[in-house]
PyMOL Python script that loads the backbone (N, CA, C, O; Angstrom):
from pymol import cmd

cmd.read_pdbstr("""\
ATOM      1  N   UNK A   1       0.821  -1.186   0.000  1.00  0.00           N
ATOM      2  CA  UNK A   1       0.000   0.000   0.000  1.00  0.00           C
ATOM      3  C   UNK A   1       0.874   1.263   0.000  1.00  0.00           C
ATOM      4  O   UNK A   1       0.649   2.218  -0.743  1.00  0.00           O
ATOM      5  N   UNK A   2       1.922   1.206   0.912  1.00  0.00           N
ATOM      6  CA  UNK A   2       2.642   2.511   0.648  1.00  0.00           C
ATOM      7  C   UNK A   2       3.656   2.822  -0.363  1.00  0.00           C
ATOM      8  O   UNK A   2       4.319   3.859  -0.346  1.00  0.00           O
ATOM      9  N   UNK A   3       3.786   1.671  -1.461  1.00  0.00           N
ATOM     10  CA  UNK A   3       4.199   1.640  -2.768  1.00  0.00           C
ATOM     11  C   UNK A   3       3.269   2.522  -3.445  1.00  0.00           C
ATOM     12  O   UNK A   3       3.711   3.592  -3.863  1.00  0.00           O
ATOM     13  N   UNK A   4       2.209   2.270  -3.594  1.00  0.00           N
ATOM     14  CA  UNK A   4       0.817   2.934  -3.974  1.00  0.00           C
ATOM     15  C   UNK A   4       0.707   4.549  -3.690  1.00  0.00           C
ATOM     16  O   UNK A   4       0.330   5.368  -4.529  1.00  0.00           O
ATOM     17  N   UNK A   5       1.041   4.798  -2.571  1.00  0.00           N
ATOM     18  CA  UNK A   5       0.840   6.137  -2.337  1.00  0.00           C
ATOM     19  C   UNK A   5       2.230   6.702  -2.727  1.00  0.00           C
ATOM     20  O   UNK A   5       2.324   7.837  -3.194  1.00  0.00           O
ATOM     21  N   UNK A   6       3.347   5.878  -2.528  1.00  0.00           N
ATOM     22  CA  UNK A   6       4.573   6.878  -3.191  1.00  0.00           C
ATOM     23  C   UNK A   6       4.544   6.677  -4.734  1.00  0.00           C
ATOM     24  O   UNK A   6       5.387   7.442  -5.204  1.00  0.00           O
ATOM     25  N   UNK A   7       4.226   6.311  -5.244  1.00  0.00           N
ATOM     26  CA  UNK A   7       3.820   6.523  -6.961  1.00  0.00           C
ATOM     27  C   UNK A   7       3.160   7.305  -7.793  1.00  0.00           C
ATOM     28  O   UNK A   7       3.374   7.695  -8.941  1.00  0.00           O
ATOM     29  N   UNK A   8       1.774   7.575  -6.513  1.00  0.00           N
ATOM     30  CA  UNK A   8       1.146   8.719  -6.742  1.00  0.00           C
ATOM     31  C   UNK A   8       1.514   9.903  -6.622  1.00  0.00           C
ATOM     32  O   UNK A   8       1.230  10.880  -7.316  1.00  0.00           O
ATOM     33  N   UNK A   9       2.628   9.746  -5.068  1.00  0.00           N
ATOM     34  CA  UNK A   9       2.992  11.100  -5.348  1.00  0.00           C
ATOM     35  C   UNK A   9       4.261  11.492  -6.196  1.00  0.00           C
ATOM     36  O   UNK A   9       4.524  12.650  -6.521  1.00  0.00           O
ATOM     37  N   UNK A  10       4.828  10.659  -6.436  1.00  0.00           N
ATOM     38  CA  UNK A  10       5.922  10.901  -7.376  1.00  0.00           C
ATOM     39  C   UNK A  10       5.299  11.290  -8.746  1.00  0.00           C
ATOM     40  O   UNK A  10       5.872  11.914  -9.639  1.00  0.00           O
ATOM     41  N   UNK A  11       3.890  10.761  -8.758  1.00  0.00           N
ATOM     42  CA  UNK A  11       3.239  10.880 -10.443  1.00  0.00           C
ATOM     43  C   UNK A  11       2.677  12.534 -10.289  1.00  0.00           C
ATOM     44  O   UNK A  11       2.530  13.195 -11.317  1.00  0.00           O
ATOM     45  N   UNK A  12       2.364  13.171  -8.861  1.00  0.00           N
ATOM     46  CA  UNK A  12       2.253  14.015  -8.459  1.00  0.00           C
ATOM     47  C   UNK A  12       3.083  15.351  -8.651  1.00  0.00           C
ATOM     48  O   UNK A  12       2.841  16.429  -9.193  1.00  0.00           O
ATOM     49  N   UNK A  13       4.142  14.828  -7.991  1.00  0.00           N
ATOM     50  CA  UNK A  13       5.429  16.068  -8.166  1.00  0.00           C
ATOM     51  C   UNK A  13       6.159  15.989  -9.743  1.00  0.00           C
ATOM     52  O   UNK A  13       6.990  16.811 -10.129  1.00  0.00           O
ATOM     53  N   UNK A  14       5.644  14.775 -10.590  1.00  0.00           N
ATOM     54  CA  UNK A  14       6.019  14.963 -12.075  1.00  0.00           C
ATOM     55  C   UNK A  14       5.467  16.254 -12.985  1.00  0.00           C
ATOM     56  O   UNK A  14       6.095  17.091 -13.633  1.00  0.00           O
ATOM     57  N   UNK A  15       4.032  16.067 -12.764  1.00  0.00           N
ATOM     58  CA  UNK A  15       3.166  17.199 -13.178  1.00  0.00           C
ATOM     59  C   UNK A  15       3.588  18.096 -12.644  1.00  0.00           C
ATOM     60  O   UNK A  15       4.055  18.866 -13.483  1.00  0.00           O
ATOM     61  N   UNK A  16       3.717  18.528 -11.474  1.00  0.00           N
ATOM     62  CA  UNK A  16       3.987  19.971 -10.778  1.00  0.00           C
ATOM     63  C   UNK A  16       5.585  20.350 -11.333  1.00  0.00           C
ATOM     64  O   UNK A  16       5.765  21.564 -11.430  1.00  0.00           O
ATOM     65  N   UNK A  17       6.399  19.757 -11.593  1.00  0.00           N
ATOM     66  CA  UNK A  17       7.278  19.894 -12.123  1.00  0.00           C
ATOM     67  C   UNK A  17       7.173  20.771 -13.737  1.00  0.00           C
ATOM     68  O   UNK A  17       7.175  21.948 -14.098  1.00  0.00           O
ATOM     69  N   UNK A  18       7.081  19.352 -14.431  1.00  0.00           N
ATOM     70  CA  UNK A  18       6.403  20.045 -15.695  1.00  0.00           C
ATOM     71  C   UNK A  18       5.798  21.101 -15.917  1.00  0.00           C
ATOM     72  O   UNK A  18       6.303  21.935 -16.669  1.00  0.00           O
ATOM     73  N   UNK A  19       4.399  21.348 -15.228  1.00  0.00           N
ATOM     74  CA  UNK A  19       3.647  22.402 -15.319  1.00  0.00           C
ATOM     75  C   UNK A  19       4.369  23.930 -15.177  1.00  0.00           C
ATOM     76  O   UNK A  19       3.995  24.985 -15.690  1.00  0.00           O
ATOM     77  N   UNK A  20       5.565  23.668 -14.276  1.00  0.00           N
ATOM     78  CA  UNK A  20       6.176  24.641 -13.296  1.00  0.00           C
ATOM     79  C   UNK A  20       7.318  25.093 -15.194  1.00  0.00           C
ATOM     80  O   UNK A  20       7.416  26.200 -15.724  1.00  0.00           O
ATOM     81  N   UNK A  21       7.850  23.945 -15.610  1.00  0.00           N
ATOM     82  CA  UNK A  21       9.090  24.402 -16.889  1.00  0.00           C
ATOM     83  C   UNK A  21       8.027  24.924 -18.052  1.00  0.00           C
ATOM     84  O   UNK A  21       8.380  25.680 -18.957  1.00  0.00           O
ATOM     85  N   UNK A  22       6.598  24.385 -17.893  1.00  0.00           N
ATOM     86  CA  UNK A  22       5.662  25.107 -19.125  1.00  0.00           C
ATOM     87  C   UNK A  22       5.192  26.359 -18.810  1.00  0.00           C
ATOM     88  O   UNK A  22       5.086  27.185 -19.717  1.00  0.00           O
ATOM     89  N   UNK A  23       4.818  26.716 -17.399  1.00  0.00           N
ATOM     90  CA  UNK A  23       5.107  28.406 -17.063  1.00  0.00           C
ATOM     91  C   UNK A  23       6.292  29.158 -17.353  1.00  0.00           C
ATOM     92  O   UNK A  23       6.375  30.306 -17.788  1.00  0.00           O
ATOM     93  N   UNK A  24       7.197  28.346 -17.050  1.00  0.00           N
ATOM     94  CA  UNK A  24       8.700  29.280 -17.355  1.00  0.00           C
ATOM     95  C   UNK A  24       8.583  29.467 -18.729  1.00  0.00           C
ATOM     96  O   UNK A  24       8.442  30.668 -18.962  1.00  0.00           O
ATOM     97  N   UNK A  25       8.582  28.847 -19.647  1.00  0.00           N
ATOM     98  CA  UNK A  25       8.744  28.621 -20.835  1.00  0.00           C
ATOM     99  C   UNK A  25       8.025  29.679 -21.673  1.00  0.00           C
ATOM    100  O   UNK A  25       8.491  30.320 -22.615  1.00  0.00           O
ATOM    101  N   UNK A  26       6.546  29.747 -21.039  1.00  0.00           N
ATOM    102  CA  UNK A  26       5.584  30.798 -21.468  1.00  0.00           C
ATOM    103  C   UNK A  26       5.859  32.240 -21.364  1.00  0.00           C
ATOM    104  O   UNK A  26       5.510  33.192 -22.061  1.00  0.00           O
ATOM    105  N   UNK A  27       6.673  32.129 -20.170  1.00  0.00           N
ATOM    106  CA  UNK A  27       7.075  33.644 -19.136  1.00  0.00           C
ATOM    107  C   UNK A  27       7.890  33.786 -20.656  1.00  0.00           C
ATOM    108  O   UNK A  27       7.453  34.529 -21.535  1.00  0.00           O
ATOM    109  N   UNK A  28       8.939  33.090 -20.799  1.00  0.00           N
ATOM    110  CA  UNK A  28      10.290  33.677 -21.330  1.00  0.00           C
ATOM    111  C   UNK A  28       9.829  33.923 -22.839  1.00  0.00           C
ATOM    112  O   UNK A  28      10.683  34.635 -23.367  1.00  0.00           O
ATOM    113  N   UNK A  29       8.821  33.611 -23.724  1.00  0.00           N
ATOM    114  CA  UNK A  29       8.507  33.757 -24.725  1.00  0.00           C
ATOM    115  C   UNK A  29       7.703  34.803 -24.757  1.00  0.00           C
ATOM    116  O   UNK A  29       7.680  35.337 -25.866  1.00  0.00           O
ATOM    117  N   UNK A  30       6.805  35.464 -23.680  1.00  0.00           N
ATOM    118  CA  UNK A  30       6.566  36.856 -23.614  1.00  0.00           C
ATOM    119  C   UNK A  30       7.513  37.617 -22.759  1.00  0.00           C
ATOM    120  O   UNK A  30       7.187  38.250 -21.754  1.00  0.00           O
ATOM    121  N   UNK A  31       8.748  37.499 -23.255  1.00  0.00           N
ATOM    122  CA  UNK A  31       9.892  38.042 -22.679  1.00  0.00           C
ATOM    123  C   UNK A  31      10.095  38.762 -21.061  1.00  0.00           C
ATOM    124  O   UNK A  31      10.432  39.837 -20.565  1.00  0.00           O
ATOM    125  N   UNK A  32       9.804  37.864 -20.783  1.00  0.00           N
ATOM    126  CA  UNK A  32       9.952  37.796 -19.063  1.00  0.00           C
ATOM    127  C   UNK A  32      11.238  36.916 -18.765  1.00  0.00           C
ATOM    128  O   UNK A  32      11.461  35.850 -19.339  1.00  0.00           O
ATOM    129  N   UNK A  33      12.335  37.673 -17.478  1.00  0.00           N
ATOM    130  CA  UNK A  33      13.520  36.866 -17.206  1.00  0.00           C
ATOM    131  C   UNK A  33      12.838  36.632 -15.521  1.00  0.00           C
ATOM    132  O   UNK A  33      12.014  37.240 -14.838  1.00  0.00           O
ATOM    133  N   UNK A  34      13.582  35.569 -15.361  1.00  0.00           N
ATOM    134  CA  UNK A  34      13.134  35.205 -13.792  1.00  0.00           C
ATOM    135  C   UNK A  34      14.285  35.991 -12.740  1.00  0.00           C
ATOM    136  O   UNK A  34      14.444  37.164 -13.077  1.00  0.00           O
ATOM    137  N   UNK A  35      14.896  35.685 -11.854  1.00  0.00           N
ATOM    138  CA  UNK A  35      15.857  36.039 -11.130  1.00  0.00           C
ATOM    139  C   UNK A  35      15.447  37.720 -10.568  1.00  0.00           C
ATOM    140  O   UNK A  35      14.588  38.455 -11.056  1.00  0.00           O
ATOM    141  N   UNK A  36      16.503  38.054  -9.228  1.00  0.00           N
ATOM    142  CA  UNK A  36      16.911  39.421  -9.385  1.00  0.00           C
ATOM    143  C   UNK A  36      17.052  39.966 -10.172  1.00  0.00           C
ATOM    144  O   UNK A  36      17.589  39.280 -11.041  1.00  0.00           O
ATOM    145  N   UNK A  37      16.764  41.626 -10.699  1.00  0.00           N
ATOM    146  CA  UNK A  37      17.646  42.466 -11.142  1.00  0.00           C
ATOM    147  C   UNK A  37      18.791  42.618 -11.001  1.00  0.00           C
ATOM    148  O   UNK A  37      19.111  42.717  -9.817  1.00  0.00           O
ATOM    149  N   UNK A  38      19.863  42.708 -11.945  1.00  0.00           N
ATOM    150  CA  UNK A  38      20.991  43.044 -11.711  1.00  0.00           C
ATOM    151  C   UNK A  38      21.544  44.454 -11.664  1.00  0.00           C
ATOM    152  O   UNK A  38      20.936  45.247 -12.383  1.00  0.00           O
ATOM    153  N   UNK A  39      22.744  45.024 -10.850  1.00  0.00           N
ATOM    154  CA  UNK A  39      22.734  46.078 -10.261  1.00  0.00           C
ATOM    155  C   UNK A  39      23.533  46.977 -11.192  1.00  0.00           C
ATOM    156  O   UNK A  39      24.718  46.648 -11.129  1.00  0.00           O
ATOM    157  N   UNK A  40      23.371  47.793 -11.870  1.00  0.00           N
ATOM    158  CA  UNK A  40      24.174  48.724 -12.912  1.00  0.00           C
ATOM    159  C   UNK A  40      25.577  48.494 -12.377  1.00  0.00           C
ATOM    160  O   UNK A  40      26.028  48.444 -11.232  1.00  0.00           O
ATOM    161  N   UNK A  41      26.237  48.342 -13.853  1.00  0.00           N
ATOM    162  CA  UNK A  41      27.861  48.800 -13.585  1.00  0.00           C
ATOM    163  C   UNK A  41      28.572  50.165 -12.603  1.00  0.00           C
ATOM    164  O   UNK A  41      29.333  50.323 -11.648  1.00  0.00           O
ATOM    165  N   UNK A  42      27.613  51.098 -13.721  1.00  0.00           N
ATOM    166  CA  UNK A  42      27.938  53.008 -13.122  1.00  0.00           C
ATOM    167  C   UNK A  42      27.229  52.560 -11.171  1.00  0.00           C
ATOM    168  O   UNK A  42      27.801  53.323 -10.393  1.00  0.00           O
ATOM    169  N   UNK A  43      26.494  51.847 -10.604  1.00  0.00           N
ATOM    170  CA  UNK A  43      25.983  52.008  -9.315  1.00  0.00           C
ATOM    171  C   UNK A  43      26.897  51.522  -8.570  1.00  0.00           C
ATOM    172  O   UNK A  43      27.212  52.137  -7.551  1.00  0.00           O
ATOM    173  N   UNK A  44      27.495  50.372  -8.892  1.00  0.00           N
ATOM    174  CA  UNK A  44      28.389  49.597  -8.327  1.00  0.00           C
ATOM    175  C   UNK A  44      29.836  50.292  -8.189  1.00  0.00           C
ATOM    176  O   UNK A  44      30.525  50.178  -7.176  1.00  0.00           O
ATOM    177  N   UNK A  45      30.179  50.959  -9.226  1.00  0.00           N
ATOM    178  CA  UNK A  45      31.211  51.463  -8.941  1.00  0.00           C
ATOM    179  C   UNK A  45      31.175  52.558  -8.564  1.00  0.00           C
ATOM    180  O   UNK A  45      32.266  53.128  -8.554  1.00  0.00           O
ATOM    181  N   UNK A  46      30.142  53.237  -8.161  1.00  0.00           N
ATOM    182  CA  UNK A  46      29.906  54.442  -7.522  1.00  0.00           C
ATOM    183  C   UNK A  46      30.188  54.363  -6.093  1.00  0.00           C
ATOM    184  O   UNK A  46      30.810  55.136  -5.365  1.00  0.00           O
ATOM    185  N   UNK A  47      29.512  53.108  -5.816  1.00  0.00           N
ATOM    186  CA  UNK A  47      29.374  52.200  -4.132  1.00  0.00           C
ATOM    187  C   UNK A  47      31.066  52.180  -4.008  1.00  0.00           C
ATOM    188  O   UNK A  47      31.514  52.645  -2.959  1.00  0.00           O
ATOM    189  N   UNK A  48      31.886  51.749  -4.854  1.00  0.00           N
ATOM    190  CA  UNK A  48      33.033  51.095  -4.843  1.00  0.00           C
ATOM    191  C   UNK A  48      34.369  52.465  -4.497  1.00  0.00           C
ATOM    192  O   UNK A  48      35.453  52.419  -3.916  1.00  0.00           O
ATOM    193  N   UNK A  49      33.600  53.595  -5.192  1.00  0.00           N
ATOM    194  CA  UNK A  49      34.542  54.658  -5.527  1.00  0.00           C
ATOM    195  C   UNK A  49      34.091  55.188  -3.583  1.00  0.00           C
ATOM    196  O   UNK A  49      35.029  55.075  -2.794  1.00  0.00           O
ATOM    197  N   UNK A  50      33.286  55.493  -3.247  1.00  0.00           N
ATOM    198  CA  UNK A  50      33.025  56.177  -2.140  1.00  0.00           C
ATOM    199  C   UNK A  50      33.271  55.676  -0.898  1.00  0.00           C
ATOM    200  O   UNK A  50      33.327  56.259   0.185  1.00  0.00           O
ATOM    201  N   UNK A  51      33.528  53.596  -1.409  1.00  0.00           N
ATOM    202  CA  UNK A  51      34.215  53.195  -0.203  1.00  0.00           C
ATOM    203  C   UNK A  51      35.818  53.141  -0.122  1.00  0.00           C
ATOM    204  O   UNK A  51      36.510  53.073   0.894  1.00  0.00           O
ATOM    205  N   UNK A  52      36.147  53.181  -1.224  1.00  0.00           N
ATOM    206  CA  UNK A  52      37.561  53.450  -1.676  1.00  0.00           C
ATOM    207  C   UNK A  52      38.205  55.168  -0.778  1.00  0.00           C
ATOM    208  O   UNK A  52      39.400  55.365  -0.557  1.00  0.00           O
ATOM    209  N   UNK A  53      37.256  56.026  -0.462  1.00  0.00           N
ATOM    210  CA  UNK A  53      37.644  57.470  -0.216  1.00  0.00           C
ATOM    211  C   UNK A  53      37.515  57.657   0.771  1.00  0.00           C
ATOM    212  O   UNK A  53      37.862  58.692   1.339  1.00  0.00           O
ATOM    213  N   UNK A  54      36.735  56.286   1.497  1.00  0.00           N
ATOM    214  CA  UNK A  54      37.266  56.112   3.649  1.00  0.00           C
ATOM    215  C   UNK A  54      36.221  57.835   4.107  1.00  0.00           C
ATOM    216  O   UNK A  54      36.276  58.110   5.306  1.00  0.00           O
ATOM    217  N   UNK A  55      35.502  58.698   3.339  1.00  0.00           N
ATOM    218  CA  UNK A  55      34.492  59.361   3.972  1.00  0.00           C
ATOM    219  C   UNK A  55      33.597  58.765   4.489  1.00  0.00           C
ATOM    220  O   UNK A  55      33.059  59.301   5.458  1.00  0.00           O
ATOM    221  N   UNK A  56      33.155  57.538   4.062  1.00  0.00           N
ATOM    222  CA  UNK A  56      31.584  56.876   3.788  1.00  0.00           C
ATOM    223  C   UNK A  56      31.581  56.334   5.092  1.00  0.00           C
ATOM    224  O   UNK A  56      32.203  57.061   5.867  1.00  0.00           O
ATOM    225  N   UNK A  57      30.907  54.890   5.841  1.00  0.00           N
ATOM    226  CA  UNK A  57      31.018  53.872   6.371  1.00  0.00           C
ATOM    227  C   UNK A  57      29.851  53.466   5.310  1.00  0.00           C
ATOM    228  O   UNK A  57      28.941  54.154   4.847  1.00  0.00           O
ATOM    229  N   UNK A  58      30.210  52.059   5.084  1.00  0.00           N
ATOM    230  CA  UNK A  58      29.277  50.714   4.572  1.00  0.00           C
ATOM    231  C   UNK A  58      27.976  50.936   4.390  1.00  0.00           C
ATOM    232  O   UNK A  58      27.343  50.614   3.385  1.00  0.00           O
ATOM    233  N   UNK A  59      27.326  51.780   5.865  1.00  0.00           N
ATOM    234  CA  UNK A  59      25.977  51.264   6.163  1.00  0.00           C
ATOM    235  C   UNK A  59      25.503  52.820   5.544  1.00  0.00           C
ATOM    236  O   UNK A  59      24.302  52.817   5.272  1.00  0.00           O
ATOM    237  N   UNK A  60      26.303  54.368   5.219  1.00  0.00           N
ATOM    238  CA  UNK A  60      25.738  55.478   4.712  1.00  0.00           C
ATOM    239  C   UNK A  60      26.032  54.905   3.061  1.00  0.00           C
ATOM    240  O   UNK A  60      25.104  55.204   2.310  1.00  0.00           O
ATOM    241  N   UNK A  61      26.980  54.265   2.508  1.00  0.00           N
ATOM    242  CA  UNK A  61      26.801  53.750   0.725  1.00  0.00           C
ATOM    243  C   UNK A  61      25.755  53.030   0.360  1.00  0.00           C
ATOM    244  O   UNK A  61      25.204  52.966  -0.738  1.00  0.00           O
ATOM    245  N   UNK A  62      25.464  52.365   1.587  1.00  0.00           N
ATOM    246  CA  UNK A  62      23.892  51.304   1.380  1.00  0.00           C
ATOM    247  C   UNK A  62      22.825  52.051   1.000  1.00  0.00           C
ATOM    248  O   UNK A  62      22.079  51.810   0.051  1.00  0.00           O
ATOM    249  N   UNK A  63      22.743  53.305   2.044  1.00  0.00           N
ATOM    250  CA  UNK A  63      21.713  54.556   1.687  1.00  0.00           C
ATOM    251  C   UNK A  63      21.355  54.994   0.627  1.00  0.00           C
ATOM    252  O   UNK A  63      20.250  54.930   0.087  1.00  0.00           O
ATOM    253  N   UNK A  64      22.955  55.785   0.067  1.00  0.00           N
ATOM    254  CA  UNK A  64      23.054  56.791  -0.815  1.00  0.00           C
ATOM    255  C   UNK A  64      22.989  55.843  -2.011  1.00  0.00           C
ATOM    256  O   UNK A  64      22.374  56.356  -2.946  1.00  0.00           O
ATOM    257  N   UNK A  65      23.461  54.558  -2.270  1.00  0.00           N
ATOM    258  CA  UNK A  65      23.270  54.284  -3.305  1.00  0.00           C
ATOM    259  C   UNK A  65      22.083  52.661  -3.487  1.00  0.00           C
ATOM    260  O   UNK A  65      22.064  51.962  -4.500  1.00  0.00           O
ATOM    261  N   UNK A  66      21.448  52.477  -2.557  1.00  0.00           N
ATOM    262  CA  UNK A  66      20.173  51.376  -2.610  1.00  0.00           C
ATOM    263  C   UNK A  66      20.883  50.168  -3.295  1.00  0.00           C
ATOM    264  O   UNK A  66      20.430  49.647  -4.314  1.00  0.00           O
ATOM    265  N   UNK A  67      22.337  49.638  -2.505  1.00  0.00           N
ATOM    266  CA  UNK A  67      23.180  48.641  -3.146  1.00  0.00           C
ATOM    267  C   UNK A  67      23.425  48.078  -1.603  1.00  0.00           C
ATOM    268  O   UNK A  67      23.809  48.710  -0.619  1.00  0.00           O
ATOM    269  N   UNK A  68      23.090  46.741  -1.720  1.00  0.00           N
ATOM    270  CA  UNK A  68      22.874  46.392  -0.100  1.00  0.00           C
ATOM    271  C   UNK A  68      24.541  46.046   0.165  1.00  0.00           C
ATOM    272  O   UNK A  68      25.338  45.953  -0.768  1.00  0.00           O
ATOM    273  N   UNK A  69      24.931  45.869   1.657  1.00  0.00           N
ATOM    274  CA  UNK A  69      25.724  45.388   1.956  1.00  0.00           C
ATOM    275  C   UNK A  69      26.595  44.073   1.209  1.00  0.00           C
ATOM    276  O   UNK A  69      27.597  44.055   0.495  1.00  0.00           O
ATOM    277  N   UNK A  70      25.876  43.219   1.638  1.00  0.00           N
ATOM    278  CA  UNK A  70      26.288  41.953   1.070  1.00  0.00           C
ATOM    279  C   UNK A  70      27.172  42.465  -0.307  1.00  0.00           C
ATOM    280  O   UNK A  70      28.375  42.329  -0.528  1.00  0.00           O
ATOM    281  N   UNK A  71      26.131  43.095  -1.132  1.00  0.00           N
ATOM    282  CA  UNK A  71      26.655  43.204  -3.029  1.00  0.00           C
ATOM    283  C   UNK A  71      27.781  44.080  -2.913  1.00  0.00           C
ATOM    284  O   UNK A  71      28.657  44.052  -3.778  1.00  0.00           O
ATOM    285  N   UNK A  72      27.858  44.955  -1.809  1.00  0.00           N
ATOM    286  CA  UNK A  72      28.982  45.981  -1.728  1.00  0.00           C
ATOM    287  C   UNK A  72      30.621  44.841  -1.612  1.00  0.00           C
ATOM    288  O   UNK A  72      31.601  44.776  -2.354  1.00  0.00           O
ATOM    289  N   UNK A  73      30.321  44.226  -0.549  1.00  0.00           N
ATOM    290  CA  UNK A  73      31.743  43.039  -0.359  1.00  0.00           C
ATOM    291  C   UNK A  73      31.719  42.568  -1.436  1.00  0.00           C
ATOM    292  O   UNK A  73      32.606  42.755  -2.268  1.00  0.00           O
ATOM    293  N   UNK A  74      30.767  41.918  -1.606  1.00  0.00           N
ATOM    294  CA  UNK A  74      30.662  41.010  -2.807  1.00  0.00           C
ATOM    295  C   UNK A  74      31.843  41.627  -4.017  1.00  0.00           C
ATOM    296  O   UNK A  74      32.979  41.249  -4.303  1.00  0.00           O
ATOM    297  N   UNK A  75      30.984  42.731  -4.540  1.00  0.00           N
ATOM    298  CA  UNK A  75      32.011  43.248  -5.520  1.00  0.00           C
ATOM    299  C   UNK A  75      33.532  43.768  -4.897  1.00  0.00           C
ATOM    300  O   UNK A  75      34.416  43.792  -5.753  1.00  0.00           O
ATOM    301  N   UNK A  76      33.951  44.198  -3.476  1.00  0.00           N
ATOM    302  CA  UNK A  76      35.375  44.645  -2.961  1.00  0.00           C
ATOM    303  C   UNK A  76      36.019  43.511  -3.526  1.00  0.00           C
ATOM    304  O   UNK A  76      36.915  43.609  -4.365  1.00  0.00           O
ATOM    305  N   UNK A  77      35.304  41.764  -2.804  1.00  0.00           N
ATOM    306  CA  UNK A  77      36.064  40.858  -2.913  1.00  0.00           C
ATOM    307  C   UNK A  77      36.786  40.239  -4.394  1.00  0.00           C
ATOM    308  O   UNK A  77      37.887  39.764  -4.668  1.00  0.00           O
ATOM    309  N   UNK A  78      35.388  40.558  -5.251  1.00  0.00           N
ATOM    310  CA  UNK A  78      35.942  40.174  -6.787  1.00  0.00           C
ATOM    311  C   UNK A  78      36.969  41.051  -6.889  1.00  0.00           C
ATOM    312  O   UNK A  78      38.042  40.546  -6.559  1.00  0.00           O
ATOM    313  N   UNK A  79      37.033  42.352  -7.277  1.00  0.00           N
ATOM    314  CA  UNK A  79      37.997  43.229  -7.516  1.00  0.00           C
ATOM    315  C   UNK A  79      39.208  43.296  -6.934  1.00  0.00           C
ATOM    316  O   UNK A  79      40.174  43.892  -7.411  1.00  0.00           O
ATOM    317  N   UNK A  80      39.187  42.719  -5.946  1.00  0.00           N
ATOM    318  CA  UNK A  80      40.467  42.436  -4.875  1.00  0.00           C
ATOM    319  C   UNK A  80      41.593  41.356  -5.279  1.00  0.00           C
ATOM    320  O   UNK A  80      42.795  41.372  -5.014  1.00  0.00           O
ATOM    321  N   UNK A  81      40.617  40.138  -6.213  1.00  0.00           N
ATOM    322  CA  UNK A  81      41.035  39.466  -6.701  1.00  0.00           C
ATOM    323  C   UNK A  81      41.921  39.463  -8.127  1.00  0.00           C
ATOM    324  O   UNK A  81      42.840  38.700  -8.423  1.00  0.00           O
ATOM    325  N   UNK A  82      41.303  40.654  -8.981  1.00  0.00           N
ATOM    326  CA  UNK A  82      42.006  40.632  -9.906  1.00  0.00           C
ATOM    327  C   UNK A  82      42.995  41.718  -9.959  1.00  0.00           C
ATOM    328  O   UNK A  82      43.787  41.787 -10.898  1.00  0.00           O
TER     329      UNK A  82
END
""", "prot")
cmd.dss("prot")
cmd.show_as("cartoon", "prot")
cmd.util.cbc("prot")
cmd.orient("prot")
């Protein structure tokens, strides 16, 4: 019996699956992207230039430029790298 019910639901989460890549599919053909927005080049390095000039702290660039924390390291760390 509980062969029975895991079949169903596996036959279950098949459809919901599917159904879920035939919405995407629809989205992207009336040109819809899924994900975040991504954050302008010119914003990022605006964030980048003002933490570079030691006036700012972290949490007034978050303000002035609506680029959260996290994305601020985020980009120090790439750039650090190359």
């Amino acid at each position: 019996m509980l062969t029975v019910f895991q079949a169903f639901s596996q036959f279950e989460r098949d459809l919901i699956v599917e159904r879920t890549r035939e919405g995407l599919k629809s989205a992207r053909a009336r040109g819809r992207k899924g994900g975040r927005p991504k954050v302008s080049e010119k914003d990022i390095q605006k964030a980048l230039n003002l933490y570079h000039s030691e006036e700012y702290s972290v949490a007034d660039i978050t303000k002035m430029t609506g680029i959260s924390r996290a994305t601020i390291y985020r980009y120090l760390e790439s750039r650090k790298e190359k």
